[in-house]
TORMARKE-390121 format. One record per residue (C-alpha): residue number from 0; x, y negated, z negated. Coordinates in Angstrom, 3 decimals. Layout:
NODE  paba         X         Y         Z
NODE   NUM         X         Y         Z
...
***
This chain:
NODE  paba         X         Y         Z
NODE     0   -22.879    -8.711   -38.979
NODE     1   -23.125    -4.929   -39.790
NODE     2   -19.680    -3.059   -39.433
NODE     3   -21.517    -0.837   -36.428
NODE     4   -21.931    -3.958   -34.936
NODE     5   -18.078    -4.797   -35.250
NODE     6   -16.822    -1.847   -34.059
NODE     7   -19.174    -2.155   -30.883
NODE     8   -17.388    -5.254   -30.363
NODE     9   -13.825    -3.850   -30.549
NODE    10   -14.439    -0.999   -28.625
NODE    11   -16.199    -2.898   -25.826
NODE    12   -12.889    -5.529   -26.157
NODE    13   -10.609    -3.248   -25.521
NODE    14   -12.532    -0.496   -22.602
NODE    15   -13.025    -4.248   -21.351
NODE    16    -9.172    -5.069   -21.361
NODE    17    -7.812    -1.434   -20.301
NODE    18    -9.968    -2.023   -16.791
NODE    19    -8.366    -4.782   -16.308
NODE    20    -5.574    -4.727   -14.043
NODE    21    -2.911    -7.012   -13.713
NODE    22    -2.377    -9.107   -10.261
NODE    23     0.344    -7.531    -8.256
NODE    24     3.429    -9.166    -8.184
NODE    25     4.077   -10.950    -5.163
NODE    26     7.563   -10.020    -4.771
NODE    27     6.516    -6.437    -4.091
NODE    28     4.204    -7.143    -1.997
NODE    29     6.375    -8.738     0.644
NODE    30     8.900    -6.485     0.500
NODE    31     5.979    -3.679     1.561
NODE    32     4.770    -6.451     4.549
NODE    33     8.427    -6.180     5.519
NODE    34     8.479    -2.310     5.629
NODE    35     5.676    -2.230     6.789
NODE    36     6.462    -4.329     9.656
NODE    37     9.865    -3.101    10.514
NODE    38     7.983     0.387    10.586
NODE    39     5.429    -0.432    13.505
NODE    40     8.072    -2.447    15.343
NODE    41    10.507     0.450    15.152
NODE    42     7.490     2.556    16.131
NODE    43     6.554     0.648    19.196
NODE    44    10.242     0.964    20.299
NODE    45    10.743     4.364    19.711
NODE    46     7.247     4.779    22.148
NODE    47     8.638     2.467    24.645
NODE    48    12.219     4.154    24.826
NODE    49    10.192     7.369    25.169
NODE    50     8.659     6.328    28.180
NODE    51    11.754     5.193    29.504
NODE    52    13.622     8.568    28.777
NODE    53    10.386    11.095    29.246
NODE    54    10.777    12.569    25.573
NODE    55     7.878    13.809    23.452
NODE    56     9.503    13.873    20.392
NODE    57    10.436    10.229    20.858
NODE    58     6.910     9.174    21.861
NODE    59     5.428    11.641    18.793
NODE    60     7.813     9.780    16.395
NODE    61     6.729     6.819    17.498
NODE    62     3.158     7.187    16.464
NODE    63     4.452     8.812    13.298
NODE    64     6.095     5.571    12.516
NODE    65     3.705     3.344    13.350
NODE    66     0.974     5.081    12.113
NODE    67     3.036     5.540     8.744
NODE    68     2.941     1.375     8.121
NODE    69    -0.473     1.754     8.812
NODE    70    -1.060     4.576     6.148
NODE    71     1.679     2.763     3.679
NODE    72     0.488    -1.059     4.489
NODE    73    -2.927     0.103     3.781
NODE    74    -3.310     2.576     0.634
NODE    75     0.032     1.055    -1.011
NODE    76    -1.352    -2.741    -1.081
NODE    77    -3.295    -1.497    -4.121
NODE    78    -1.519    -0.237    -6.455
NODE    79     1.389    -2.821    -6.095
***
């Protein structure tokens, strides 16, 4: 084998092990279900309570927060 040929090999070995990404760890991604969870629960309660009181900016936070675990659930779960 020619030493072109080698250095093919190696450089293919390693663009072929820096693409590779590591499983995330599950640990992590509990603790974001969790948030993530507790978020749109809290959410849904702040929107209920809102109705109950008549307050926009209880009913607006609401959405924020639920909306947030959406957003968080959703473009975190990859990169964990």
């Amino acid at each position: 084998m020619s030493d072109r040929g080698t250095v093919d090999d190696d450089y293919l070995e390693r663009v072929r092990a820096s693409e590779e990404q590591p499983p995330p760890p599950p640990p992590a991604r509990v603790l974001l279900f969790l948030l993530c969870f507790v978020l749109f629960v809290g959410g849904l309660y702040l929107m209920g309570l809102a109705v109950d009181t008549a307050e926009i900016w209880l009913f607006t936070a609401g959405i924020l927060c639920s909306g947030g675990a959406f957003f968080l659930g959703l473009n975190r779960a990859r990169t964990l």
